[in-house]
C-alpha positions as CSV (number, residue, x, y, z in Angstrom):
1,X,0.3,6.5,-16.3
2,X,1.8,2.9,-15.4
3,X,-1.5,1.4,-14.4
4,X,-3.5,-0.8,-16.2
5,X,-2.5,-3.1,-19.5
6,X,-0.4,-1.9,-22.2
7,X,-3.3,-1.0,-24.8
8,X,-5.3,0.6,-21.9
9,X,-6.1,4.2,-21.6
10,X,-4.6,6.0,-18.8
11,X,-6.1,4.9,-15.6
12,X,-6.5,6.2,-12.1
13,X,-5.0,4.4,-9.0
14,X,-8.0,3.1,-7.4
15,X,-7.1,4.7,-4.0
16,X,-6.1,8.2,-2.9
17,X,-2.4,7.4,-3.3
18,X,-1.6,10.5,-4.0
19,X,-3.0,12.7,-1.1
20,X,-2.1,10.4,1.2
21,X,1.5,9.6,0.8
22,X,1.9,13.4,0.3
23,X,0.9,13.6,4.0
24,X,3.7,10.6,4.4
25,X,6.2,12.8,2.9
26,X,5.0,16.0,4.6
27,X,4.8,14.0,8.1
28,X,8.5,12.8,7.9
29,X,9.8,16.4,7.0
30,X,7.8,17.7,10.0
31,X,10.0,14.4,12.2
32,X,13.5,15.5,11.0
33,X,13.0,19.5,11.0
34,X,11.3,18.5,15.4
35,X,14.8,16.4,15.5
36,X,16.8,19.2,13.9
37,X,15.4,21.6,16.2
38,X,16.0,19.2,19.1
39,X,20.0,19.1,18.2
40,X,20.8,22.8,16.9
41,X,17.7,24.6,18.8
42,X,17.5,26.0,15.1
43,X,13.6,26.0,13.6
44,X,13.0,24.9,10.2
45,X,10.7,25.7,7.4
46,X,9.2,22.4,5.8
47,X,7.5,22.4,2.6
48,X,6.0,18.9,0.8
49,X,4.1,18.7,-2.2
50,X,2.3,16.3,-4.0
51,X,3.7,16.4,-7.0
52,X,7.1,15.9,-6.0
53,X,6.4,12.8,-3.9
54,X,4.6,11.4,-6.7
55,X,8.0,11.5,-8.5
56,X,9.9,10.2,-5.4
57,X,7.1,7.1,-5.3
58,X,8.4,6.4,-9.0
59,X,12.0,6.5,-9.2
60,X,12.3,3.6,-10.3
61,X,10.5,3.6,-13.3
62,X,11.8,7.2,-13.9
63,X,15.3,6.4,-13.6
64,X,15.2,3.6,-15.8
65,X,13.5,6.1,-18.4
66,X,16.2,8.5,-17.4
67,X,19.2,6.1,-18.5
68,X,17.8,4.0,-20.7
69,X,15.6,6.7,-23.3
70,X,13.5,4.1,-23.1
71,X,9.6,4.2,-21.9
72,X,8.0,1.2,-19.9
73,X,4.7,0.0,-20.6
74,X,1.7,-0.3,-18.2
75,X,2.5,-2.3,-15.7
76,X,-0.3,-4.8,-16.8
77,X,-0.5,-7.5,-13.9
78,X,2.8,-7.4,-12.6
79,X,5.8,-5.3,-12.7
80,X,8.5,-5.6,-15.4
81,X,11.3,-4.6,-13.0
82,X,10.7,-7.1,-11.0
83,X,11.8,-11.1,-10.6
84,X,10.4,-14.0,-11.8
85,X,6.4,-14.8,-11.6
86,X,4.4,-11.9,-10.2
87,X,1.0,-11.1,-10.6
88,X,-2.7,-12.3,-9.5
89,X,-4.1,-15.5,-10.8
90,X,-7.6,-17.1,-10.9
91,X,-8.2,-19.5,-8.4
92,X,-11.7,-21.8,-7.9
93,X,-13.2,-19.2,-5.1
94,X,-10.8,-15.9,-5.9
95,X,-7.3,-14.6,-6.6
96,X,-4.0,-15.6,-5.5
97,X,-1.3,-12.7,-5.6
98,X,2.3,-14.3,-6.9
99,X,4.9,-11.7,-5.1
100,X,7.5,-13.2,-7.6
101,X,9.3,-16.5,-7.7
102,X,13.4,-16.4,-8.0
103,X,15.3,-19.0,-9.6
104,X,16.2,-20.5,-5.8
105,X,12.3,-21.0,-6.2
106,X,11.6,-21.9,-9.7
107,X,12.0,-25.3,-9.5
108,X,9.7,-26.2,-6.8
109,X,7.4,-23.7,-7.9
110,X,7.2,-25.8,-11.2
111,X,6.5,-29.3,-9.3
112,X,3.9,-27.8,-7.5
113,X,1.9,-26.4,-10.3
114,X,3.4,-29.1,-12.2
115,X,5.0,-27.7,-15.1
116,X,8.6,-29.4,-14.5
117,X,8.5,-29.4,-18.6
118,X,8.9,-26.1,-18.8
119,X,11.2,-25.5,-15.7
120,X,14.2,-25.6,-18.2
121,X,12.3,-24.2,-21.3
122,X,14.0,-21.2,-21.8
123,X,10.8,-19.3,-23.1
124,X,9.5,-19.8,-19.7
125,X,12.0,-20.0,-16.9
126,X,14.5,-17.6,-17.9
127,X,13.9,-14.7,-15.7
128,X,14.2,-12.1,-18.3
129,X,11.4,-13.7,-20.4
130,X,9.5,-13.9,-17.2
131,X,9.9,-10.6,-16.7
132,X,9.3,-9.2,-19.7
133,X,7.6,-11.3,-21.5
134,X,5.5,-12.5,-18.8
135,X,2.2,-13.4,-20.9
136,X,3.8,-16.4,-21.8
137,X,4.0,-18.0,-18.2
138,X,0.8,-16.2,-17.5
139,X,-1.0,-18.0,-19.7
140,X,0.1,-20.9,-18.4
141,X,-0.8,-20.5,-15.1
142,X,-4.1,-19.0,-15.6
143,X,-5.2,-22.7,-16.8
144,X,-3.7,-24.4,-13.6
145,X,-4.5,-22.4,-11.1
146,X,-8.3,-22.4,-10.9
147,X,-8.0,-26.3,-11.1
148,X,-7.7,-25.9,-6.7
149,X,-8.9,-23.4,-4.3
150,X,-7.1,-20.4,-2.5
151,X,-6.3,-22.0,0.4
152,X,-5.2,-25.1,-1.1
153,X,-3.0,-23.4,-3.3
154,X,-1.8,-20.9,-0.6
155,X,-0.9,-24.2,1.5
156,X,1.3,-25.7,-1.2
157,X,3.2,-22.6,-2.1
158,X,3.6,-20.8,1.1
159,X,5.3,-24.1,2.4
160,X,7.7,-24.4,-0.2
161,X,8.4,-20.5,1.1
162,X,7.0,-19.4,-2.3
163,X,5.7,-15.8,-1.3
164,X,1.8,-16.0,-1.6
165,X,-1.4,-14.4,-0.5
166,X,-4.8,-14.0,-1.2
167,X,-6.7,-11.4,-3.3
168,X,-8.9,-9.8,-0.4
169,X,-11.6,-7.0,-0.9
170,X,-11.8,-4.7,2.1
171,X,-15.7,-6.5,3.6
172,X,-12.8,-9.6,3.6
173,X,-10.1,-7.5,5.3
174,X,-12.1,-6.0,7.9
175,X,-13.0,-9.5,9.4
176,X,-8.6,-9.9,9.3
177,X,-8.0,-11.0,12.6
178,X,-3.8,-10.6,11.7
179,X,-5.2,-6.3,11.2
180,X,-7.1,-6.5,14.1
181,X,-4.1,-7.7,16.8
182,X,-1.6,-5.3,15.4
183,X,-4.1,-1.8,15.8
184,X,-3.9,-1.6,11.9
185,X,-7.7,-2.0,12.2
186,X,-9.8,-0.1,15.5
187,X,-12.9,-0.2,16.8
188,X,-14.8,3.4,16.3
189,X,-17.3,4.2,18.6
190,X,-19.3,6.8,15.8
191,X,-21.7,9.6,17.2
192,X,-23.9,8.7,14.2
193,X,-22.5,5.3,12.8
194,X,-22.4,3.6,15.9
195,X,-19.5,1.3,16.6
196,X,-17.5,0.7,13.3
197,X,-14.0,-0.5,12.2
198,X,-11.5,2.2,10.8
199,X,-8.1,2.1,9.8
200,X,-5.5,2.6,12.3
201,X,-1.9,3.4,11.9
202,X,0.9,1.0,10.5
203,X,3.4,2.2,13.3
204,X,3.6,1.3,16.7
205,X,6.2,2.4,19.4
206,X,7.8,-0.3,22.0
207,X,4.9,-2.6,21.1
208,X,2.4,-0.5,22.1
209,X,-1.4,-0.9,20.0
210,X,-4.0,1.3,20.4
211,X,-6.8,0.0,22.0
212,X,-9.5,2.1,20.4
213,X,-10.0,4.7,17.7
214,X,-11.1,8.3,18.9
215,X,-14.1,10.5,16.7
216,X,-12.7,13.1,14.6
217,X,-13.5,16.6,16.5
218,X,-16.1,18.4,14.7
219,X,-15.1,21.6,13.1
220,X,-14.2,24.1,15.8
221,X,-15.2,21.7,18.9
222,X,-12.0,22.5,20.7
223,X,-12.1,26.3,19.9
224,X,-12.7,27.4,23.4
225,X,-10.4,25.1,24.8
226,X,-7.4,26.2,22.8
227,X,-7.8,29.8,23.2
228,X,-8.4,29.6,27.0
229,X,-5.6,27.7,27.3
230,X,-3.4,30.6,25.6
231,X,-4.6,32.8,28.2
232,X,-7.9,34.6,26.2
233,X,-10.6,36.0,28.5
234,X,-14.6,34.9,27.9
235,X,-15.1,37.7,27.4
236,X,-12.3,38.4,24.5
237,X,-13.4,34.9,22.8
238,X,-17.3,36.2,22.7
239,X,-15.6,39.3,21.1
240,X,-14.0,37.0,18.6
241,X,-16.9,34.9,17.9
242,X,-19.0,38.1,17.4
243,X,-16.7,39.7,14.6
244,X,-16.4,36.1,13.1
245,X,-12.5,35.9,13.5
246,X,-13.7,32.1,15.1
């Protein structure tokens, strides 16, 4: 309900955030009730839903609510919680994400967009105005910044250790050799697709990256396996597969 502009309609995350950090939250109850076990012998039960990590994911915001009585907006292009400039900006050849800019920043923020007028303009540079009252700055900055490119601006700011990137869509973050090095991004060699790029997994232990994605099984493919390996006869799983029980 906090996506989009303040006079928007609701609108939907544009990615499964839901199911998937559900599966987070799930996953990392599964970790501590294996450790549990590991240090009382004791099984647990683990239950995830969700719901409830869709309320976890926003505390925040729902806190603030909480304490406050009082309702944020849409988040619009940045976040009101959070310091100083934030947002994406319009560049000659893209975007350029801001990930905010303290007041240890401000200044040479201002010189390098040069707006040193309004560095002390306390419409502008006061961090609660930027916060809250962002549009001001925004518009500002949304007539400077298509004046260079992405990489010249990225250049300027990111050396003045102004915390910048660019606006990517994924075709753009496929070719990301940074991805590519760290197993975030692996090479799938598809039955039917052929050999394609799929996400990988944002975790690695002592340094180690996978080297390679494998195929998903296909639905029962291991079937047999499994069961033999319990200690089923052939001739029990045929019986299974004939009554349909696999």
């Amino acid at each position: 309900a906090k996506t989009g502009m303040p006079a928007d309609p609701p609108l939907a995350a544009g990615i499964f955030v839901a199911d998937h950090s559900g599966a987070l939250s799930l996953a990392s109850g599964v970790l501590a009730a294996l450790f549990a076990r590991e240090r009382t012998g004791k099984g647990q039960k683990v239950d995830a839903s969700i719901y409830g990590t869709m309320i976890a994911m926003q505390g925040m915001e729902i806190n603030y609510t909480s304490i406050t009585g009082v309702e944020p907006e849409r988040a619009g292009r940045g976040h009101q919680f959070l310091r100083g400039v934030w947002g994406a900006f319009p560049t000659i050849d893209g975007y350029i994400c801001i990930a905010g800019v303290d007041e240890q920043r401000w200044p040479s923020f201002c010189r390098i967009v040069g707006i040193q007028h309004l560095e002390k303009d306390p419409e502008y540079s006061d961090n609660v105005i930027r916060n809250f009252h962002g549009d001001k700055i925004q518009r500002v900055l949304d007539e400077i910044f298509p004046t260079k490119t992405t990489a010249e601006w990225l250049e300027e700011l990111t050396g003045a250790d102004i915390l910048a990137t660019e606006v990517v869509d994924y075709r753009a973050m496929l070719k990301s050799e940074q991805a590519r090095v760290n197993g975030y991004l692996l090479e799938l060699d598809h039955p039917v697709a052929g050999k394609v790029l799929v996400s990988g997994t944002p975790v690695t232990i002592n340094g180690e990256v996978a080297a390679a994605a494998e195929p998903a099984p296909e639905l029962g493919q291991h079937t047999e396996e499994v069961l033999l390996e319990l200690g089923y006869t052939w001739e029990e799983i045929g019986a299974l597969r004939d009554t349909g029980a696999v």
